[in-house]
N, C-alpha and C positions, 0 to 999 in steps of 0.2 A: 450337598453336591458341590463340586469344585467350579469355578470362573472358567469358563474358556473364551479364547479368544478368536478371530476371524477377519477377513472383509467385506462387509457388505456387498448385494450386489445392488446398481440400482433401482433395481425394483420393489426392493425394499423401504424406500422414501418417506411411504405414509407412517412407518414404523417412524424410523430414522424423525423424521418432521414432525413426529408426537413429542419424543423423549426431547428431542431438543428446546418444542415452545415448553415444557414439564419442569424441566431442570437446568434450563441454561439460560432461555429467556425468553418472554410469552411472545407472542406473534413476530419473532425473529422472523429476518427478512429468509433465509433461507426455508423458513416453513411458509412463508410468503411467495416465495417464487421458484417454483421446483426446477426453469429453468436454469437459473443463477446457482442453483444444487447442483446441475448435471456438469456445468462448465467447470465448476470448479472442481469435483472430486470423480469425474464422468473419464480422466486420462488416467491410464494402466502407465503409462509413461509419459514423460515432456513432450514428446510429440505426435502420442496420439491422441484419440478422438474417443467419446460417450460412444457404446454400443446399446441399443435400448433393452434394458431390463439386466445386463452385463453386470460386469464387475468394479466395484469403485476404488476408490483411497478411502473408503472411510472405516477406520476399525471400530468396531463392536466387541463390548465384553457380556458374557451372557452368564445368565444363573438360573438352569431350568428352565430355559426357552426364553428367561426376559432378559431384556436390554438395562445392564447394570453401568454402564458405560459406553462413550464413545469418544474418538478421537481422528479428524479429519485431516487427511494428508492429500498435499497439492505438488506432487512432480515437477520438477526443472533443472536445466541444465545449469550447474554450477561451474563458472566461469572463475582460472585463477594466472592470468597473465596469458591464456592463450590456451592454458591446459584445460580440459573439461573433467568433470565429474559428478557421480550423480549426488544433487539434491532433493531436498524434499522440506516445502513448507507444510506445519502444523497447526491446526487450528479448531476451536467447538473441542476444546479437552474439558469432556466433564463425567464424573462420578458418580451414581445415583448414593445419595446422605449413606444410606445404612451399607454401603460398600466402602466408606472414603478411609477406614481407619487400616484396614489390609493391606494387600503391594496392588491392587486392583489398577491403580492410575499409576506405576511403575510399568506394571506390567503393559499394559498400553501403548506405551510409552517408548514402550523395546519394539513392539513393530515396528517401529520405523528407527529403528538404528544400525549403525552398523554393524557386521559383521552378525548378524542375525541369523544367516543362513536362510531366506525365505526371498532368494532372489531376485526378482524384480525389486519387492520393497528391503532391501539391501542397499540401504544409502549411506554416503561418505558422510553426508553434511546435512544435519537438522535443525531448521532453525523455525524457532516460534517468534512470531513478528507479531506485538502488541499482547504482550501478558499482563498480568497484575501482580504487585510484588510475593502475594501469597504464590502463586505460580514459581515467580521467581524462586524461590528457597528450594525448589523442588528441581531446577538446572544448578544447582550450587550443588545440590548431596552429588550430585553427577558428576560433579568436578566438571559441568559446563562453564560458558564465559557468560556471564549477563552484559549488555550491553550499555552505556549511554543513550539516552533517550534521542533517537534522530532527529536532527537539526529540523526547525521549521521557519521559514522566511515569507515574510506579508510584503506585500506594496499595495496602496491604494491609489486608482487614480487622482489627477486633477482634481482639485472642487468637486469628490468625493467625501471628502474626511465626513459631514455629519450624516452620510449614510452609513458609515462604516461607524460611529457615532451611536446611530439610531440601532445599529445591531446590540452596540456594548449596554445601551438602555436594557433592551430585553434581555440580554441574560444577565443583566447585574442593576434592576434597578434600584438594590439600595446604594448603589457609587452615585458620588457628588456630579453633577449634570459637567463640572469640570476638569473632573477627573477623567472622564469620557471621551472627553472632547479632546484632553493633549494628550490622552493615545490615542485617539486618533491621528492626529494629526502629524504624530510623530511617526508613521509608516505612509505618511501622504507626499508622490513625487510631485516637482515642482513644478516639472513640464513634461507632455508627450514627445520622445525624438520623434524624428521624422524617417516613415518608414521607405528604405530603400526600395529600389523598382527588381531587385532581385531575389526578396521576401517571393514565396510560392505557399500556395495553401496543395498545392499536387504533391504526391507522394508512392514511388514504384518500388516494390519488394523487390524484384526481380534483379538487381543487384545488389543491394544492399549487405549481402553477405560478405560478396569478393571486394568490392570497393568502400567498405566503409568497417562491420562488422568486423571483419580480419585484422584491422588496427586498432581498434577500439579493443578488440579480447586482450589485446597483450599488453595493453595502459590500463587494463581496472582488474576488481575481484566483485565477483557476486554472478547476480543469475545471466548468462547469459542473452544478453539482447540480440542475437539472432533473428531472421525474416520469418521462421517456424515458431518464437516466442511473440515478437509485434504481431503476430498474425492472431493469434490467440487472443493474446492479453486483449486486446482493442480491439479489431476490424471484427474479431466472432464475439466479442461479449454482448450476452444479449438482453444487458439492458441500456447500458452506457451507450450513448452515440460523444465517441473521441474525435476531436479535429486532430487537423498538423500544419505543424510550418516547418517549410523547409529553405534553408539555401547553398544553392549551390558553390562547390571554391573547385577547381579543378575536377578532379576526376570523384571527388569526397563531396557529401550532402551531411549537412548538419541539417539535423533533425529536431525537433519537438513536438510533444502532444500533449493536447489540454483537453478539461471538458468542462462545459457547464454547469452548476451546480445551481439549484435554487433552493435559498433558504425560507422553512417552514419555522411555523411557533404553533402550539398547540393552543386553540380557542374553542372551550365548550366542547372537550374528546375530538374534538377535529383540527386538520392541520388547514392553517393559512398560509399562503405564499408570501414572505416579505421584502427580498431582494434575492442578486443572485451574484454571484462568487466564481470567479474560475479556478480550478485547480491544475496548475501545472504538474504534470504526471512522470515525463522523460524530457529530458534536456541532454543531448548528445551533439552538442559540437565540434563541428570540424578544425576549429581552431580556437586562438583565444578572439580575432578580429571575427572571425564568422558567429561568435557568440553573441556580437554586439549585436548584428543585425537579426538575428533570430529571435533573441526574446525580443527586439523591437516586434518583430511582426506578431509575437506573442500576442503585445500588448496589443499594437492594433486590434487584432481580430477579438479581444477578449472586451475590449473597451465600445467598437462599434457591434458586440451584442448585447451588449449592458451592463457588464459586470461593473463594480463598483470597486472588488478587489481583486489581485491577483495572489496566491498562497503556493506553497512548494515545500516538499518534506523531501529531504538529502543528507546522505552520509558522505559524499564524494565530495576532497578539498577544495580541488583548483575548481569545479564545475560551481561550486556552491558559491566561489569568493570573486568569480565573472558575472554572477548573477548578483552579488551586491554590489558591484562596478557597476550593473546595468539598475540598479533604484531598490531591489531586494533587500527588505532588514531582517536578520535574525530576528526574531521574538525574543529569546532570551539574553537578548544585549541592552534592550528597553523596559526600565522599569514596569511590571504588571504586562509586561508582554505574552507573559506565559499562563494570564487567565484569558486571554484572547480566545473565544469557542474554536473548537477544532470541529463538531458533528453538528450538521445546519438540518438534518430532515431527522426528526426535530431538531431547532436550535437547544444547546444544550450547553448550560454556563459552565459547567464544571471547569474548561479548559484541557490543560495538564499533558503532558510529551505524553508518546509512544514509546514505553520500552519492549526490550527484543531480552531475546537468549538462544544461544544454539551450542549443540554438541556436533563436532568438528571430530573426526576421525585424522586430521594428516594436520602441518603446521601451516598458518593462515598469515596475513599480516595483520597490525591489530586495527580494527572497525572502529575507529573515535572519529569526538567533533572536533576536528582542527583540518587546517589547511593542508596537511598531511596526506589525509585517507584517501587511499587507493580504491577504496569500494563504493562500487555504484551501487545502490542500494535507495529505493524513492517509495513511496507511500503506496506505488502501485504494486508491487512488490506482496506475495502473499493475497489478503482476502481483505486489507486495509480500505483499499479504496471502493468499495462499495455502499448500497444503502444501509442508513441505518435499519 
């Protein structure tokens, strides 16, 4: 009997949330938390909402009733100097073994593309954020663009360095105790500025579209940052609690938002808490001088909750080369920068970039690390920044 394909609805989950711990990976966090399932694949479109027991993004390939594949897709508005169009993040593409050698995960693969003729999931622009090179080869037969691996930039506080120290022990305790220690030290700022009285932790959607948003669409490419996607991404996720700092410059708010992260090590099957990490998430400034005071108040707020480091993943030039003006190092401009842990619950030494791939239906401009890239594009982006 032949494959056919579909989209789940989500009531379907307990299915859904079996094959996935089965073949993709055991107590993955989305079999873990069915509400972190709903948020993400629970919109028929970028701005709509989970209907309960409804229709998902996530396609299913079947043979004879069972679940031989699936492939989760994440709706948004694709932003390209002002023009929109529909996007769609992909993610959880996997095959059950005795199906992988057919077109099973081609086929897949075409729901969500363009010119499909299946309407709603009729998208311009598909892009998979964080594949593995085996993936990769599979947007190349496609005449997709694989990507460079998105920039990532560290800073550690003050008279931090041997905590950030104490992390690089754990995941690499066979490095020289000195080798540790001058990467460390080598992402450690010199001094805290001093934060302006114009820094805000308050934050109002209710403009943000007309006065800030509408400038911002026509200086970048990528997903849309609209008050319909912050609203989503942060204020509804429902595990993540995000801060923000804002400051004001005229009638324009530069924006950012970070969140806490605290790092775990696994001790005896169980996870220990051992420090904790901020991760800068959005960086949307209103100028290049309002840049300066905004990640100060970053820091601030990240340093008087304990964090030890500050980290930020970025494809956008000018926004990424303000933020090394402001204490920000690439990782990969420092020697063994780039076995630095990227995933803290658990910590996990391996290191190593994020690459991407997408298939583009219209002409883009091209997505590199240099001070160039037009595309806002950050680790929040897709299903990146979640739990392990």
């Amino acid at each position: 009997m032949s494959v056919t394909f579909r989209y789940a609805d989500l009531a379907e989950y307990p299915q859904i949330s079996r094959f996935l711990n089965d073949y993709w990976a055991a107590d993955h966090v989305y079999c873990r938390q069915q509400d972190l399932y709903r948020w993400a694949f629970g919109r028929g479109t970028p701005r709509g909402g989970p209907n309960e027991g409804g229709p998902s993004t996530m396609a299913v390939a079947e043979n004879q009733g069972e679940l031989v594949g699936i492939l989760g897709g994440m709706p948004f508005v694709f932003n390209q100097f002002g023009e929109s169009k529909r996007g769609v993040w992909i993610t959880n593409y996997v095959v059950r073994p005795d199906h992988r050698k057919g077109s099973t995960a081609l086929q897949l693969l075409s729901m969500f593309r363009g010119n499909s003729g299946r309407g709603e999931h009729d998208y311009d622009i598909t892009v998979a954020f964080g594949i593995n090179p085996a993936t990769a080869t599979i947007y190349r037969v496609l005449r997709g663009e694989v990507l460079a691996d998105i920039p990532r930039q560290l800073l550690v506080f003050p008279g931090a360095s041997e905590r950030m120290a104490h992390i690089l022990e754990l995941a690499h305790p066979e490095w020289e105790e000195s080798r540790r220690q001058s990467l460390a030290a080598a992402f450690e700022l010199r001094e805290m500025p001093k934060v302006s009285d114009i820094v805000s932790d308050q934050f109002d959607l209710a403009d943000w579209d007309e006065k800030n948003w509408a400038i911002l669409a026509r200086e970048t490419v990528g997903a849309a940052r609209d008050a319909s996607f912050l609203q989503w991404r942060y204020f509804d996720h429902p595990l993540f609690s995000y801060r923000t700092v804002t400051v004001r410059e005229g009638s324009r708010t530069g924006l950012a938002i970070w969140r806490m992260e605290t790092i775990h090590r696994v001790v005896d099957g169980a996870r220990e808490p051992v420090d904790r990490i901020a991760r800068l998430v959005e960086f949307l400034p209103a100028s290049d001088e309002n840049a300066k005071e905004l990640f100060t108040g970053v820091l601030s707020q990240a340093q008087q909750a304990g964090a030890f480091a500050v980290d930020y993943y970025g494809y956008h030039g000018r926004y990424g080369k303000l933020l090394e003006a402001s204490g920000l190092r690439r990782v990969s401009e420092v020697e063994g920068g780039e076995l630095i842990p990227t995933r803290f619950q658990p910590l996990d030494g391996k290191g190593g970039g994020i690459m991407s791939a997408m298939l583009v239906q219209f002409a883009t401009p091209a997505c590199v690390a240099n001070v160039a890239c037009p595309w806002y594009w950050t680790k929040a982006d897709s299903d990146q920044d979640r739990p392990n």
